[in-house]
C-alpha positions as CSV (number, residue, x, y, z in Angstrom):
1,X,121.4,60.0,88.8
2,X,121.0,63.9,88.3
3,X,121.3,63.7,84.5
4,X,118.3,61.4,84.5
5,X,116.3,63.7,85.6
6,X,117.4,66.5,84.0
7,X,115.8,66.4,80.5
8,X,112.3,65.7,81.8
9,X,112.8,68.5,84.3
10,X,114.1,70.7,81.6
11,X,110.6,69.6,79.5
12,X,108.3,70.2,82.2
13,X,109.5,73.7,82.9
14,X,109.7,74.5,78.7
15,X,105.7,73.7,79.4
16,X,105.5,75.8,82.1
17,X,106.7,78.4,80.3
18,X,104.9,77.8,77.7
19,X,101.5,77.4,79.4
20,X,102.3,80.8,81.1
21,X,102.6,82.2,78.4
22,X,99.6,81.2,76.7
23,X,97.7,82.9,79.4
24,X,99.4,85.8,79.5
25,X,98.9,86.6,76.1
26,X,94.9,85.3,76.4
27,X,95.0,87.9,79.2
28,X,96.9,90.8,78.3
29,X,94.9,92.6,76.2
30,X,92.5,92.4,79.1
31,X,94.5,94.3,81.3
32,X,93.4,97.2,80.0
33,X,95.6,100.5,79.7
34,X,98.4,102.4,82.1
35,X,97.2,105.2,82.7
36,X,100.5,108.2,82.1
37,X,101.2,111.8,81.1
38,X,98.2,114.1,82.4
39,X,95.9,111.5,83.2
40,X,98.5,110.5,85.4
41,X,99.2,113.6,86.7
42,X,95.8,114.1,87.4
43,X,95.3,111.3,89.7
44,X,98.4,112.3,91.7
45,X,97.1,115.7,92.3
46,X,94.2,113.8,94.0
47,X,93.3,114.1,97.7
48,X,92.7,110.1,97.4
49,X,96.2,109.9,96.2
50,X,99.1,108.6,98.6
51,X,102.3,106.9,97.9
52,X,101.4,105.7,94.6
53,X,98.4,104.7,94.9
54,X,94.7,105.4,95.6
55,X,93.5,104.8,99.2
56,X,90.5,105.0,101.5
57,X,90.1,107.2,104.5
58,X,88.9,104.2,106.4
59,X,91.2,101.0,105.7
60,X,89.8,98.1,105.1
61,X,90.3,94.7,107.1
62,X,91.1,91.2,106.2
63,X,91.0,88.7,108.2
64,X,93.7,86.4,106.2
65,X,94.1,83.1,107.8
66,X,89.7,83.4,108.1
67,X,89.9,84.2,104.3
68,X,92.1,81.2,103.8
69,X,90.3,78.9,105.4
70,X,86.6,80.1,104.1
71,X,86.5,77.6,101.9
72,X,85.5,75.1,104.1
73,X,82.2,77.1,105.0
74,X,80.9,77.5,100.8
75,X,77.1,77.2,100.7
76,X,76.1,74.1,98.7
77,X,74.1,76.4,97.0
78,X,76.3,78.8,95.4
79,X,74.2,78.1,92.3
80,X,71.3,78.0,90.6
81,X,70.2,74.7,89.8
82,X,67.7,75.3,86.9
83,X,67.6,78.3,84.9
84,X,66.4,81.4,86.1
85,X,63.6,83.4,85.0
86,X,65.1,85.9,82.8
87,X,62.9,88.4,80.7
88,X,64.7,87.6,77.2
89,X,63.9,90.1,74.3
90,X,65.1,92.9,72.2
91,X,64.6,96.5,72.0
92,X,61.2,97.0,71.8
93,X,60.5,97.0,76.0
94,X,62.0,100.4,75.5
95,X,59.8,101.8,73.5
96,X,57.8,104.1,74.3
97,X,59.4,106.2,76.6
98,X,58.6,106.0,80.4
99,X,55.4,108.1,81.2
100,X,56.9,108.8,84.3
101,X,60.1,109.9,83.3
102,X,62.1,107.2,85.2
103,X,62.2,103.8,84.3
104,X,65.2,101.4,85.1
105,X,65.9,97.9,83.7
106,X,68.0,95.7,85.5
107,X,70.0,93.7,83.6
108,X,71.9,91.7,85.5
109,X,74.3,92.2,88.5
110,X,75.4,95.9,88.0
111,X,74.2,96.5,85.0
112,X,71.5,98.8,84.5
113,X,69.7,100.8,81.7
114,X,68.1,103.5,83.3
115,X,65.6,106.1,81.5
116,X,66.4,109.5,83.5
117,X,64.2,112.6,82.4
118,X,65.0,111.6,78.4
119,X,68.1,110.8,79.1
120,X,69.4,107.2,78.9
121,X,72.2,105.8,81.0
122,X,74.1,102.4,81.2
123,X,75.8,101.4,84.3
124,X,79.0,99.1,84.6
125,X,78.4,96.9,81.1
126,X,78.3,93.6,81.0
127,X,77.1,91.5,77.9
128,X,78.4,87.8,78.3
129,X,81.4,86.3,79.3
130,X,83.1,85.6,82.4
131,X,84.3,88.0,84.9
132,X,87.4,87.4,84.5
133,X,90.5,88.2,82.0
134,X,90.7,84.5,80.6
135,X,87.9,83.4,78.1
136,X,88.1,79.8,79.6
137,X,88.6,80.5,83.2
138,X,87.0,82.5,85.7
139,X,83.2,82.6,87.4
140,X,80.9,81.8,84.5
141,X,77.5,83.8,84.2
142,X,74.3,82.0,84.8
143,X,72.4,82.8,81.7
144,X,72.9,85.5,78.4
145,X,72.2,88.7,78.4
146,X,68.4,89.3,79.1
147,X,68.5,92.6,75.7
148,X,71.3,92.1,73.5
149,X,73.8,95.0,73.0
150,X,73.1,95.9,69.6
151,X,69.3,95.9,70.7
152,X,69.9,98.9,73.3
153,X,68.1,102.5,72.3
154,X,70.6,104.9,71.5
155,X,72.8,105.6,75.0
156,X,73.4,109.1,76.3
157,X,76.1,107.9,78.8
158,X,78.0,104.4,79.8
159,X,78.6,104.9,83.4
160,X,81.6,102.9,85.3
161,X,82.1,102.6,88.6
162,X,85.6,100.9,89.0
163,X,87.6,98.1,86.5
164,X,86.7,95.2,88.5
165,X,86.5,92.8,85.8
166,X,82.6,92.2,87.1
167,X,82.3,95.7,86.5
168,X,84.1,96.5,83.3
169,X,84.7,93.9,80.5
170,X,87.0,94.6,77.3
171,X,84.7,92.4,74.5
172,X,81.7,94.8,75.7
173,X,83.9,98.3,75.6
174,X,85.2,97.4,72.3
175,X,81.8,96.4,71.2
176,X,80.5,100.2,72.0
177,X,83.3,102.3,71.3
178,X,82.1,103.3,68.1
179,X,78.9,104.7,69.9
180,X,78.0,108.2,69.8
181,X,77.7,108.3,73.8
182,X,80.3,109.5,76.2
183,X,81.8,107.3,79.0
184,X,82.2,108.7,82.2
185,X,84.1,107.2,84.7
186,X,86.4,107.6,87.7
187,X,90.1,108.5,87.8
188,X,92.1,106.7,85.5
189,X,89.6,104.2,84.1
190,X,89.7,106.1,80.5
191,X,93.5,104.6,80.4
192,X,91.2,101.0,79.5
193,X,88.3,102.7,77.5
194,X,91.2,104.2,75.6
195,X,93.3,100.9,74.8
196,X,90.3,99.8,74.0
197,X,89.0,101.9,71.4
198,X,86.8,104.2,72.9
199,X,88.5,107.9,71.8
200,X,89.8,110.1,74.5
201,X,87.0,113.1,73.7
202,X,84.5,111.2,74.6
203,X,85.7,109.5,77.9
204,X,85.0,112.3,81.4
205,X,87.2,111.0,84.2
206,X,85.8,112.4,87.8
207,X,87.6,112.2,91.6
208,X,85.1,112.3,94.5
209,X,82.5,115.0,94.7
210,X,83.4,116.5,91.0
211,X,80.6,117.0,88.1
212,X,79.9,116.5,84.8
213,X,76.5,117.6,82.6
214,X,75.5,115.3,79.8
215,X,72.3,115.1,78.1
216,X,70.9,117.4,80.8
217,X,71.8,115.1,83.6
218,X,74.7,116.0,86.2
219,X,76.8,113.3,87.3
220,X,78.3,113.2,90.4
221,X,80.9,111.2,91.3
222,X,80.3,110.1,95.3
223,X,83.0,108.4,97.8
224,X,83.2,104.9,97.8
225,X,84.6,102.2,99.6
226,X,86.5,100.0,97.4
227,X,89.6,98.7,95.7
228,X,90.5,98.3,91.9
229,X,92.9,96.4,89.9
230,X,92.9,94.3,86.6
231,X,96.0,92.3,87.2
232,X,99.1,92.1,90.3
233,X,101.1,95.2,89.5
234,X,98.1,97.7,89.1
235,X,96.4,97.4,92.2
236,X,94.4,100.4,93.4
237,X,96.4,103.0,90.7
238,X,92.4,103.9,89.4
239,X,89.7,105.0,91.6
240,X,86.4,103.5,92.3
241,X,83.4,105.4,92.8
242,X,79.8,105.7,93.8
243,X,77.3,107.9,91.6
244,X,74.6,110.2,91.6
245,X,72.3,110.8,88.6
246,X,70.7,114.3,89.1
247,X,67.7,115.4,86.4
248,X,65.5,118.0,86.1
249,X,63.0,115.8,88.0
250,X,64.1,112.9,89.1
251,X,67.2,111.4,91.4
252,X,68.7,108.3,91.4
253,X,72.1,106.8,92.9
254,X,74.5,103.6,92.2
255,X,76.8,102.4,94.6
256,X,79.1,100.7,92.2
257,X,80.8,98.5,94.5
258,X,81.8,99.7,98.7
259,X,81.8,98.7,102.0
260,X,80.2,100.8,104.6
261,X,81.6,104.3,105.1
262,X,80.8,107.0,107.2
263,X,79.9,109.7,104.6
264,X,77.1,107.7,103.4
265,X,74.8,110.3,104.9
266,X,77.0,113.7,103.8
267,X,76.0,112.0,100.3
268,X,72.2,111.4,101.0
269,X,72.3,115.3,102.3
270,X,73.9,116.6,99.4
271,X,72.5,114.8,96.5
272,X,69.4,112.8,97.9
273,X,66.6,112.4,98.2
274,X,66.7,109.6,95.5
275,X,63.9,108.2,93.8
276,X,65.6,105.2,93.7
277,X,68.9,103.8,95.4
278,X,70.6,100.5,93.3
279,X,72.8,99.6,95.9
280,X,74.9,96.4,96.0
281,X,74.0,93.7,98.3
282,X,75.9,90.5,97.1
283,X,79.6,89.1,97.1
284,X,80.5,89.7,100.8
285,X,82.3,87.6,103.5
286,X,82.8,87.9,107.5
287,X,86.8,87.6,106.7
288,X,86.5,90.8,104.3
289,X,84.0,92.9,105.5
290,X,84.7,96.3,104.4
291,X,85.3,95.3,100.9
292,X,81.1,95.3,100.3
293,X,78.1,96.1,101.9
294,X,76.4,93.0,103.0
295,X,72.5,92.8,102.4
296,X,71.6,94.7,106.0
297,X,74.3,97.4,105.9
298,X,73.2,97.7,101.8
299,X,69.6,99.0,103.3
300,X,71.3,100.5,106.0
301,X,73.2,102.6,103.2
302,X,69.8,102.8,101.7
303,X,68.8,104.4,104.3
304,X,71.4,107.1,104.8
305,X,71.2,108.0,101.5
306,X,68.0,109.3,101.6
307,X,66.4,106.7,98.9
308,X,62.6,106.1,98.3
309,X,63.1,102.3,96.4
310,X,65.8,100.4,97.2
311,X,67.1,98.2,93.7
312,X,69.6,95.6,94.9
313,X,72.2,95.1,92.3
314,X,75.3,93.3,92.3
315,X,74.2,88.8,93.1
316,X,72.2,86.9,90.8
317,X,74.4,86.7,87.8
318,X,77.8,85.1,88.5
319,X,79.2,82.8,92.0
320,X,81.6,85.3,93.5
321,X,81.2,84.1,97.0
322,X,81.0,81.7,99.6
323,X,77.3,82.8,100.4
324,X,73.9,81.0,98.6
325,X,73.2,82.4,95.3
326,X,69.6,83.7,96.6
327,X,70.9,84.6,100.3
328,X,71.3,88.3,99.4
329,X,68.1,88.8,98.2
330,X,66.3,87.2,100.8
331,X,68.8,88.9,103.7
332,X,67.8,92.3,101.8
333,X,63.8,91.4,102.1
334,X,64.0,90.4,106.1
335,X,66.4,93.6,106.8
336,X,63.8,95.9,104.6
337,X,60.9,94.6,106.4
338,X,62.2,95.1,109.8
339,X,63.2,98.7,108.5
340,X,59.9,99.6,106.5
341,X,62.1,99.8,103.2
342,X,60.6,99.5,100.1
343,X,63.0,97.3,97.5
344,X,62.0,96.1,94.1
345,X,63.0,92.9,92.9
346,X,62.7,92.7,89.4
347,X,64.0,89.8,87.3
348,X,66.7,89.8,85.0
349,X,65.7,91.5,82.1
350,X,62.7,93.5,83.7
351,X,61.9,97.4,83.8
352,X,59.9,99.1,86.0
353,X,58.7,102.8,86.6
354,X,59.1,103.7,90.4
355,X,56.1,106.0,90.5
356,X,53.7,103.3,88.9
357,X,54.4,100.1,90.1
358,X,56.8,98.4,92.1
359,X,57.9,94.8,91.6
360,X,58.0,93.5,95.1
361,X,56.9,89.5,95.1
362,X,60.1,87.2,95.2
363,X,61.2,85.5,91.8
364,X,64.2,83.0,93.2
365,X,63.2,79.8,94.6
366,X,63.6,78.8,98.2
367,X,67.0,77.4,99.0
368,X,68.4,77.0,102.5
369,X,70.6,80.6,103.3
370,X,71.9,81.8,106.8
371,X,70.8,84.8,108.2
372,X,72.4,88.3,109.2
373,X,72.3,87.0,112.7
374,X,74.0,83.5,112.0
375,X,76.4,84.9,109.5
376,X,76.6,89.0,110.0
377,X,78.5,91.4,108.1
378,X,80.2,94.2,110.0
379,X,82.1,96.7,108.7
380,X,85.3,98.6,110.1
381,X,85.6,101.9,111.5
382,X,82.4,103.0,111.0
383,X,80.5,104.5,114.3
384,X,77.6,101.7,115.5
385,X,79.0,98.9,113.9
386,X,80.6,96.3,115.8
387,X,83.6,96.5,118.0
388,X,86.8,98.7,115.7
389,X,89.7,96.9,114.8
């Protein structure tokens, strides 16, 4: 009896095997770099660093059998259903320069082209595909790049925030490596740029709080509240960071990606005031509060940091959650009204100039979403929210 079931068993786990491996080698490249000899050596001399590993001074909290079972509560409307209004085109919208001095063009969930005092910036790239390792699996964006890459005006500085794989995507890195431009980034991310063709004098890795000057801009690299990791065995051995964009005249920040933390306001005291805060509002769940903001602790972050316009970045591109697709946005808009914030929403694709006109009006239709009361977002260990865990 065992024997006739041995060969098919045999040929099923062959399969397997086989299978696996097909993905593993669709992935792999993906992965990204390990990051070793000074590099390495660099991030263990870290105050952030501790037993292998990067870590947060406030821990965050999962709820794991709420996570497991969250599921069960996904919004129908995770979605669009019809396409959404994206301001297609090529490189011409950047030209001429802003009259202002500051113009920023969002682009699509964290990715932003941002005119800074003559300087031009690109935060956390993404031009097509999935966020994901696989090219056939994986959240699936909802429409194409609104500029294409190639159409982009020469960039001073590609700007990373952490190797989330929403954050930082290998086809796009490899597509710019060539660039004249220099990639800054936190602790350890050069390991990917590097495996990926960008060469090592042009890549400036940063802890918290250090500098860097390029094209007469000084970076700073600002706490965060995060995680990183491209695959099971590298989790959290990069940093993750928030930044600040200091010019001659102008200020903005980007959170990158955090949950709320209690040096939020050390931040807006040092660097701020900002002419303009891109803060990330979307991708967040009761069960894993600490791992993002959540629309009303995003302004509240807005808020602490000292910002003039708040741009929320970070929804409207890819289904990362259990929330409705236009549920951030419209959280964001009740929480800034009751706070007298002003936020821009521009659609995808579209640029705007803080000091001459702000896009306000909302551009998503109206889809049933909960609100912060029916479905808050509290984070951890930070004074006057909720009860600590």
């Amino acid at each position: 009896m065992a024997r006739r079931w041995l060969a098919p068993a045999a040929g099923l786990a062959v399969l397997c095997l086989a299978a696996g491996g097909a993905v593993l080698a669709d992935a792999w490249s993906a992965f990204g770099g390990t990051p070793a000899g000074a590099r390495r050596a660099r991030m263990e001399a870290s105050p952030q660093w501790a037993e292998g590993r990067f870590v947060n001074p406030q821990p965050m909290w999962n709820d794991l059998l709420g996570m497991t079972l969250s599921w069960t509560r996904a919004s129908a409307h995770g979605s669009p259903d019809s396409p959404l209004p994206v301001l297609h085109g090529d490189g011409s919208r950047f030209s001429p320069p802003p009259d202002s001095g500051l113009r920023i063009t969002w682009l699509g969930h964290s990715t932003q082209l941002i005119e800074l005092d003559g300087a031009v910036v690109l935060t956390d790239p993404i031009f097509g595909g999935r966020a994901s390792p696989l090219t056939w699996a994986g959240p699936a964006p909802w429409y194409d790049p609104p500029v294409p890459l190639a159409e982009l005006p020469p960039v001073d500085v590609v700007l990373i925030s952490h190797d989330h794989y929403d954050h930082l995507q290998e086809p796009t890195i490899r597509a710019m490596a060539g660039w004249d431009t220099t990639f800054v980034a936190p602790l350890g991310v050069g390991a990917h740029l590097e495996a990926w063709g960008v060469p090592a004098d042009r890549i400036r890795e940063l802890d918290w709080w250090e500098q860097v000057q390029v094209a007469g801009l000084t970076l700073v690299a600002t706490p965060a509240r995060h995680a990183s990791g491209r695959q099971a065995f590298d989790q959290n051995r990069t940093l993750w960071a928030g930044w600040a964009l200091l010019g001659p005249t102008h200020r903005v920040f980007f959170s990158g990606d955090t949950g709320l933390f209690p040096a939020l306001p050390e931040i807006g005291e040092k660097l701020g005031p900002f002419d303009v805060t891109m803060v990330e509002v979307g991708a967040y769940d009761r069960t894993w509060p600490d791992w993002h903001l959540g629309p009303e602790q995003a302004v509240r972050a807005h808020v602490e940091l000292q910002g003039k316009v708040m741009l929320p970045v970070h929804w409207g591109l890819w289904n990362l959650a259990n929330h409705g697709w236009t549920e951030p946005a419209e959280r964001v808009r009740a929480e800034a009204a009751r706070r007298g914030v002003t936020v821009a929403y521009p659609r995808p694709g579209e640029g705007f100039e803080p000091a001459v006109a702000v896009p306000t009006a909302p551009w998503w239709p109206q889809v049933p979403w909960k609100t912060g009361e029916e479905d808050p977002i509290v984070a951890t260990k930070v004074p006057g929210e909720g009860t600590a865990r």
